[in-house]
C-alpha positions as CSV (number, residue, x, y, z in Angstrom):
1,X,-4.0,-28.0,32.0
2,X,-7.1,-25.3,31.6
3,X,-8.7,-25.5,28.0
4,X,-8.9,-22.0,26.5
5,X,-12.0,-21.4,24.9
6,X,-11.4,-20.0,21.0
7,X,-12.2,-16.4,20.2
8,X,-14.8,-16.8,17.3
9,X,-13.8,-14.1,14.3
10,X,-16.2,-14.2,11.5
11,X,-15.7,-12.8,8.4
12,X,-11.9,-14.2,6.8
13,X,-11.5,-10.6,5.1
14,X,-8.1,-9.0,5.8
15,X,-9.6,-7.3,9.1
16,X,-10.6,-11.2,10.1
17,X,-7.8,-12.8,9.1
18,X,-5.2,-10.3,11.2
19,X,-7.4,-10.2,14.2
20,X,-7.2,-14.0,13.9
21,X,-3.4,-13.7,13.3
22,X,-3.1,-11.8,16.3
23,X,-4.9,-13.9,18.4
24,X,-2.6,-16.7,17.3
25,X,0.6,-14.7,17.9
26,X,-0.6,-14.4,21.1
27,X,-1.6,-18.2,21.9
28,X,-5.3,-17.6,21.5
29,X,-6.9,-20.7,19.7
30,X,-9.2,-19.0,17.3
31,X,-12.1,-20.1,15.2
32,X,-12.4,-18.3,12.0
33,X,-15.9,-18.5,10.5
34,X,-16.5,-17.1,6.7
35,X,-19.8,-17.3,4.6
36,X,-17.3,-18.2,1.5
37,X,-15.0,-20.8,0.5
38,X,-11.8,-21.2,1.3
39,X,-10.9,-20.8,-2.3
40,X,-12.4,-17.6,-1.6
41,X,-9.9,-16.8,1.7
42,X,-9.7,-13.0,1.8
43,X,-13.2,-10.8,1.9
44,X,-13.3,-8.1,-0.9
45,X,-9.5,-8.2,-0.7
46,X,-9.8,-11.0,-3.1
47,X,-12.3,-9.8,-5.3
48,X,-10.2,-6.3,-5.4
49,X,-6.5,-7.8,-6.5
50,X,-5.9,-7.3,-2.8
51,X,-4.8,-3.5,-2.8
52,X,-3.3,-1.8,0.6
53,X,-4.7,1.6,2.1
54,X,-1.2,3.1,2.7
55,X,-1.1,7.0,2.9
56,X,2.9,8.6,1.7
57,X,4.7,4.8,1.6
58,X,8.2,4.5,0.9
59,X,6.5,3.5,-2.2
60,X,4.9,6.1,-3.2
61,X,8.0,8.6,-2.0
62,X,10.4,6.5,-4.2
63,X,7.9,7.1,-7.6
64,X,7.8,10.4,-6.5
65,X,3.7,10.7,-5.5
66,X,2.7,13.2,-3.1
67,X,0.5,11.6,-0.1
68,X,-0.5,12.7,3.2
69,X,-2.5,12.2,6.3
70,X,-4.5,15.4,5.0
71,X,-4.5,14.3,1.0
72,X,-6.0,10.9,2.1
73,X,-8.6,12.2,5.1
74,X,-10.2,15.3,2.4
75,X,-10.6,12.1,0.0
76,X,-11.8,9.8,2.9
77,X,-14.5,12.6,3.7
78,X,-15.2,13.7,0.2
79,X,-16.7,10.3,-0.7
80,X,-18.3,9.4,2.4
81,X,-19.8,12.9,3.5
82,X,-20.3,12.0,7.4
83,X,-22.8,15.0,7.7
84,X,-25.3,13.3,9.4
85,X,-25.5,12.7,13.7
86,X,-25.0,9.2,13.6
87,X,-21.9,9.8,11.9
88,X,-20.1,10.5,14.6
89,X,-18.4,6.7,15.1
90,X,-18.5,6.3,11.1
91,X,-16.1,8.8,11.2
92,X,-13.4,8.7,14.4
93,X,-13.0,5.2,12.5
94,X,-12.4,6.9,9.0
95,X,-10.2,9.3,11.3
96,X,-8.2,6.3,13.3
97,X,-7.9,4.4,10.4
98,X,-5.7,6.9,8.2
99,X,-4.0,7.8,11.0
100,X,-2.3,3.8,11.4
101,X,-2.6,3.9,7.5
102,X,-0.4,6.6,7.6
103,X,1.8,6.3,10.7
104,X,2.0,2.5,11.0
105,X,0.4,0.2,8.4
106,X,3.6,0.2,6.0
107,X,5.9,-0.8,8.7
108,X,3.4,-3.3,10.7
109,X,3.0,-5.5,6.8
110,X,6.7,-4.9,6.5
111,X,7.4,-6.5,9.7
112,X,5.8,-9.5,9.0
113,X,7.3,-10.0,5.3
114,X,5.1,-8.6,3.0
115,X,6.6,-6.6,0.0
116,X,4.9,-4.0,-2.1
117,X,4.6,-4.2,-5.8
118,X,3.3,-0.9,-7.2
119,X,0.5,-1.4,-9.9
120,X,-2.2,0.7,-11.3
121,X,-5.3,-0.9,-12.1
122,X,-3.3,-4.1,-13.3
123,X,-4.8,-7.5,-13.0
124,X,-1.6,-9.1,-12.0
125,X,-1.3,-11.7,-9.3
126,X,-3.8,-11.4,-6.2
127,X,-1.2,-11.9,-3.7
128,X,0.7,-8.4,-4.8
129,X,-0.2,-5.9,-2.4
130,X,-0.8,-2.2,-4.5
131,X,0.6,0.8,-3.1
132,X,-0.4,3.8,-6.0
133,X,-2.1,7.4,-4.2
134,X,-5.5,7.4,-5.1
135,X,-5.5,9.6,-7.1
136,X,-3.2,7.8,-9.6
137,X,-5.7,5.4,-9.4
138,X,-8.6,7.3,-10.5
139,X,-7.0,8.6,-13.2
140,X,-5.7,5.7,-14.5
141,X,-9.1,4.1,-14.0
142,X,-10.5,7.2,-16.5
143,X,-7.7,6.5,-18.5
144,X,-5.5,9.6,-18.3
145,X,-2.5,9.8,-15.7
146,X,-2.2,12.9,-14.4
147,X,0.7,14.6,-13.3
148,X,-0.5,16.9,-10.8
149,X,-1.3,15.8,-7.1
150,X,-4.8,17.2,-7.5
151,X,-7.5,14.5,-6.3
């Protein structure tokens, strides 16, 4: 029998820990090296109350918030103002990442058992995952719920 070497992931942040997951699925002995505890499992995750980036969930379409690939990429783009040549990678990422946030996060977390519990700025239980639009968020972050769809 051929020993496999491990695939080395460091950092034990959500991105870590599924690429480490997916390694696993797939027979891949990993080593998963973090500069935290284990207490600490989970990257800014953790230190965040462990919120998702899903763009128009069945979640949000059930409390009746407006989302969409467009709605989350103007956001995406009004914060980090890629303007610059080196941007370039920065933002295909940005661009790749709401895509799958909006075409297959939901159902990949889904598939594996995880379960949504909306919350908006609550400081509930760190292993809830928090589906809200954004900008729910930041107005409930200023204190005043809107209830228009405006960013």
């Amino acid at each position: 029998m051929t020993a496999t070497a491990p695939a080395i992931v460091v950092g034990a942040g959500l991105a870590g820990l599924v690429a480490a997951f997916e390694l696993s699925r797939r027979q891949v002995p990993v080593l998963l090296l973090d500069q935290e505890n284990a207490q600490n499992l989970g990257g800014q995750a953790f230190w965040s109350l462990g919120g998702v980036f899903c763009v128009n969930s069945a979640q949000q379409r059930r409390m009746g918030i407006r989302d969409s690939h467009e709605l989350a990429m103007r956001d995406w783009l009004g914060s980090a103002r890629f303007d610059r040549d080196e941007d370039k990678w920065p933002r295909q990422w940005a661009e790749a990442f709401v895509r799958f946030a909006t075409d297959g996060m939901e159902t990949y977390l889904k598939a594996r058992g995880l379960r949504f519990l909306a919350n908006v700025g609550c400081g509930c239980s760190l292993l809830h995952l928090e589906v809200v639009s954004r900008a729910r968020r930041r107005a409930a972050l200023l204190g005043t719920l809107r209830t228009s769809n405006s960013p």
